[in-house]
N, C-alpha and C positions, 0 to 999 in steps of 0.2 A: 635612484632611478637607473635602471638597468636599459642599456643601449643595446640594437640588435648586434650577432656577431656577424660577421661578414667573414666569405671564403669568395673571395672573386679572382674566376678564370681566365687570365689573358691568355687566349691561344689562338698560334696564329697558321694558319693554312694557305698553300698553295696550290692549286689544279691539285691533282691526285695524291699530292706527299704530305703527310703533315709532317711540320716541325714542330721542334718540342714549344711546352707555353711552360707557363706557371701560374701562382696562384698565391694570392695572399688569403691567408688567416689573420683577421685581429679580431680579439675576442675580448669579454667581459671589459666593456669600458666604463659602465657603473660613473657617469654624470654624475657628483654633487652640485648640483646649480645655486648651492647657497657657499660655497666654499670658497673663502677671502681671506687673506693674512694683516690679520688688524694687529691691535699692542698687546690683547689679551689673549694667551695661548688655551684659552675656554671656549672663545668665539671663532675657533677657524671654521671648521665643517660639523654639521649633525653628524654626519658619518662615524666622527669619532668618538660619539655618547659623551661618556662623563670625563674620559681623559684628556689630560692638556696638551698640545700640540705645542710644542715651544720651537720648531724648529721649523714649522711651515714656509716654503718660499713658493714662488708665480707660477712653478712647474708641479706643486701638490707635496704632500708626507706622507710617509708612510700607513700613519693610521688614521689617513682620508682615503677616503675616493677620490675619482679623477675630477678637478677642474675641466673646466673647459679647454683651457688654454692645452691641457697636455694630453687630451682627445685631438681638436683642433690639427694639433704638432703631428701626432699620430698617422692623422687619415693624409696629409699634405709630407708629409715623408712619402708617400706611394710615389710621387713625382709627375705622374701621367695626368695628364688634363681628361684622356680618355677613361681612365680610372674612377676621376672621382665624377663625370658623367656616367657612369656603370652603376658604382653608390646611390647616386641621386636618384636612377630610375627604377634600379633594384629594390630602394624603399618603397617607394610609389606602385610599384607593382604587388612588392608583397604583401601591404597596405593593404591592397584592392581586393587581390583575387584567395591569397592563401591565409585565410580565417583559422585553417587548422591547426594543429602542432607537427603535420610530418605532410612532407610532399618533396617532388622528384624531377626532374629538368634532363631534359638531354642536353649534352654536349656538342657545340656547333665542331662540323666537321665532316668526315668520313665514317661509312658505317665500321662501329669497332671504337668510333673517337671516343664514347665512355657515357655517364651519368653521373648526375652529384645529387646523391640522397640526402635531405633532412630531414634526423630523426630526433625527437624532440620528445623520449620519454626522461620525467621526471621521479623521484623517489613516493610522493605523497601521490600519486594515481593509484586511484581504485581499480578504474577499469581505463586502457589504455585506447579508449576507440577503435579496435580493431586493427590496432599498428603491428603487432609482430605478423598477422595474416599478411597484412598489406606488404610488410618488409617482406616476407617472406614468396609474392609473387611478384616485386618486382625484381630481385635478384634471379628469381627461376627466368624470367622472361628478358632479365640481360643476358644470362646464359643462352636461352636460346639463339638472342639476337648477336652471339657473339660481340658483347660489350663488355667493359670493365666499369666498373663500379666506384667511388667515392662515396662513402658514409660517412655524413657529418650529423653531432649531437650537441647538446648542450652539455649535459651532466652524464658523466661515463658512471659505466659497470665499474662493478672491483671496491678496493675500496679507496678511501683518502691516503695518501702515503704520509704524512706525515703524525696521524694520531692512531690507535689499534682501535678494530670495528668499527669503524665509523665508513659505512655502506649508504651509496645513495640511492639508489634502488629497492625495492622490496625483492625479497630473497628469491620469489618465485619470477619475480621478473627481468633479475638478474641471467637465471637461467636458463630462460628462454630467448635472452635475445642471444647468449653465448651459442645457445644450439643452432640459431639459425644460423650465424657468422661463421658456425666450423660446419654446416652442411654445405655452405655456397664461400668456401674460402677462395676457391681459386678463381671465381671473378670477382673478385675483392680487389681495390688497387691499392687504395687504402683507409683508415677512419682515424677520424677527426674531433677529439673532445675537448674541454675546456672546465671552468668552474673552479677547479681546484686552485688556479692562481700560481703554480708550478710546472716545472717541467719534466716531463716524465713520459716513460713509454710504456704500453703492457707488450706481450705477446699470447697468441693462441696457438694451438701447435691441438694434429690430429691422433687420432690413436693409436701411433706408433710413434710418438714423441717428436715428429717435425714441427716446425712453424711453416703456420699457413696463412696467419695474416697479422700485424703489428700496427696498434691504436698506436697513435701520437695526444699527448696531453699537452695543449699548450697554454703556456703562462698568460697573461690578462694585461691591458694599458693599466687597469687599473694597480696601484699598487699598496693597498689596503691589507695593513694587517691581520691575517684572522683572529678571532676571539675565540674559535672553537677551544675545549678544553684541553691542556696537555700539550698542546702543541705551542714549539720552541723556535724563537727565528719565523716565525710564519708569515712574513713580507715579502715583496717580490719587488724589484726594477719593472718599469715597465718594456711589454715586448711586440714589434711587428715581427711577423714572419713569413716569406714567399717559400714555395714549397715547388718542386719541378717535375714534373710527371711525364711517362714516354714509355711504355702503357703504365707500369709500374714505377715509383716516386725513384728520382735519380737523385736527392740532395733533401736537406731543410736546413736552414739556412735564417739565423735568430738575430737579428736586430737588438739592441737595449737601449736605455734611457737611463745612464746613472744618475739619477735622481736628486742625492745628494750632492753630486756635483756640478749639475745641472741648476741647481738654486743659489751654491752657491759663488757660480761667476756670473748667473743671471744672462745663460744663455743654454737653450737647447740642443744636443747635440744627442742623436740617432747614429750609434757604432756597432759595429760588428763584433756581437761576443762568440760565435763560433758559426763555423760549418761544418756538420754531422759526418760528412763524409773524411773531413780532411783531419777532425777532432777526434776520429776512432780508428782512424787508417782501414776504413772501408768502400768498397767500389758503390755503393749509394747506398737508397735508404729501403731497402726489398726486407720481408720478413727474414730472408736471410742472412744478410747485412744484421739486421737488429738482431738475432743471434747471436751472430759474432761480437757485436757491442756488450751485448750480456754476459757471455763469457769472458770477455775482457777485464771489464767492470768488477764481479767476481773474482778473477784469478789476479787481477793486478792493483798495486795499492796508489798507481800513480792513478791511472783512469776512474779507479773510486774517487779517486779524491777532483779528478775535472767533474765529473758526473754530479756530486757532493755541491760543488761550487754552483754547475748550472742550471741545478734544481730551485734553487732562489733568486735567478737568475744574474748572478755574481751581487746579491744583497747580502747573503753571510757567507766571511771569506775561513769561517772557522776549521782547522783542521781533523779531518777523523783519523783521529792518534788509532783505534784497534781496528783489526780485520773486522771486516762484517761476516756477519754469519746469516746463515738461510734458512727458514723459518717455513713450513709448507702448510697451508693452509687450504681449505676445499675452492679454492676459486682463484687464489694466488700464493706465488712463491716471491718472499719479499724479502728484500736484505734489511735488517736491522742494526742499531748502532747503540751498542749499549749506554755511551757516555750519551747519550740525546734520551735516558729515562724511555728507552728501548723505545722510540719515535720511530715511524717507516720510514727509513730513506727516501722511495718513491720509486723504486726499479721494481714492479711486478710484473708477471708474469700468468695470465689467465690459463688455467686449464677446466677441461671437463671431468 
């Protein structure tokens, strides 16, 4: 059972100034509501098909979905009693009125305060209901209104970083939502995917090789290991993340859940595995900024190797002993790692 993802705005205004808010993403919390740690490592979660769970503790395993208890943990780490009254009504709402797969909110504030788009194409759509039209006039008519924009998805463009070709998108609609995002990049603030279960960033950059706007991929509560094929280490800690925006993202800012060590003293504990800005020695988080982390990343073997680590979100702490090398492909440029049976890293780069 797949839980909604939630991107909730806390922003706070005063007469004519705004100050800055923020916003949590938690994503892919994927419910097993039958998942118990009994004596037989057969019976913990369906989740886990046929494999044995021998290690299952209160807070979940790796090749389970989430319990309750470590969703539960998840949404009450936000801290705010306003918060999770926000939740409560945000389901109730979305429930009621937005039947579709994509729809659009203004942002309480001052004209300029922004929009949070959801865009909710999937790879298996034949025909997308008329979403890239739709994407494609409300970012004109944030332009006009002088707004900025937030795009939030489920399943991103590009592909899976950690196995080769493995794209969720169909190929023609991959392309069309990349051409809409490099028409209207500059009221873009930023975008928001998830699925993957890792952490990772793309970039888009216009025809003269700048970046003009940088997807964020963020890792899931859940912390279920993939089965996809090829792919090595593919677990994750679970992750909340607030995110700070003023017009354009100042920070993001990752939360974890070590898992295994969380089970085993039989207590919960939500720490800080890094802050983007202070982890790449950049002044925030602007397409800019993520430039600069990519070049970094590339030319340095320490910051591969933080990047390496909070791709799994400190789940494999394994070393990449060789340079990465760069690999271009029509839709991305992605580092590669030979000893991982030439596996994606997860550092791409979208171009047109």
């Amino acid at each position: 059972m797949r839980l909604l993802t939630w991107l909730i705005f806390l922003a706070h205004w005063g007469g004519a100034r705004a100050e800055p808010g923020k916003f949590w993403h938690i994503t892919d919390l994927h419910l097993d509501p039958d998942h118990k740690v009994p004596k037989y490592p057969f019976q913990v979660c369906p989740s886990a098909g046929f494999q044995s769970v021998p290690n299952a503790g209160p807070w979940g395993d790796y090749l389970c979905d989430s319990p309750w208890a470590l969703i539960n943990s998840s949404i009450y780490k936000l801290g705010e009693a306003a918060v999770l009254e926000i939740v409560k009504c945000l389901t109730k709402l979305i429930r009621e009125v937005f039947l579709g797969a994509f729809y659009s909110e203004k942002l309480p504030g001052p004209s300029g305060a922004g929009q949070i788009v959801v865009n909710e194409l999937t790879a298996d759509m034949v025909g997308p209901g008329q979403q890239f039209q739709w994407l494609e006039d409300v970012l004109t008519n944030a332009s006009k209104a002088g707004d900025m924009v937030y795009i939030v998805g489920h399943v991103p463009p590009g592909f899976f970083e950690k196995t080769q070709n493995k794209a969720w998108f169909q190929e023609g609609f991959n392309e069309k939502y990349l051409k809409v995002v490099w028409k209207h990049g500059r009221v873009i603030a930023g975008q928001f995917f998830r699925h993957h279960h890792t952490d990772s960033f793309r970039m888009l950059y216009d025809d003269a090789g700048a970046p003009i706007s940088a997807m964020f991929i963020t890792p899931g509560v859940t912390p279920w290991k993939t089965t996809l094929p090829g792919v090595i280490n593919g677990a994750n800690n679970p992750v909340i993340r607030p995110a700070y925006p003023k017009p354009f993202l100042q920070d993001m800012v990752t939360y974890f859940m070590n898992l295994s060590q969380a089970n085993a003293q039989g207590m919960r504990r939500w720490e800080l595995e890094y802050q983007l800005t202070k982890a790449y020695w950049v002044p925030h988080a602007s397409a800019h900024s993520l430039q600069a982390v990519l070049d970094r990343i590339t030319g340095d073997q320490g910051a591969l190797q933080h990047y390496y680590l909070y791709n799994s979100v400190s789940y494999y702490a394994g070393v990449c002993e060789e340079a990465a090398r760069v690999e271009v492909a029509a839709y991305t440029t992605c580092l590669y790692l030979p000893l991982l049976l030439m596996a994606l890293l997860g550092l791409c780069t979208l171009v047109l």
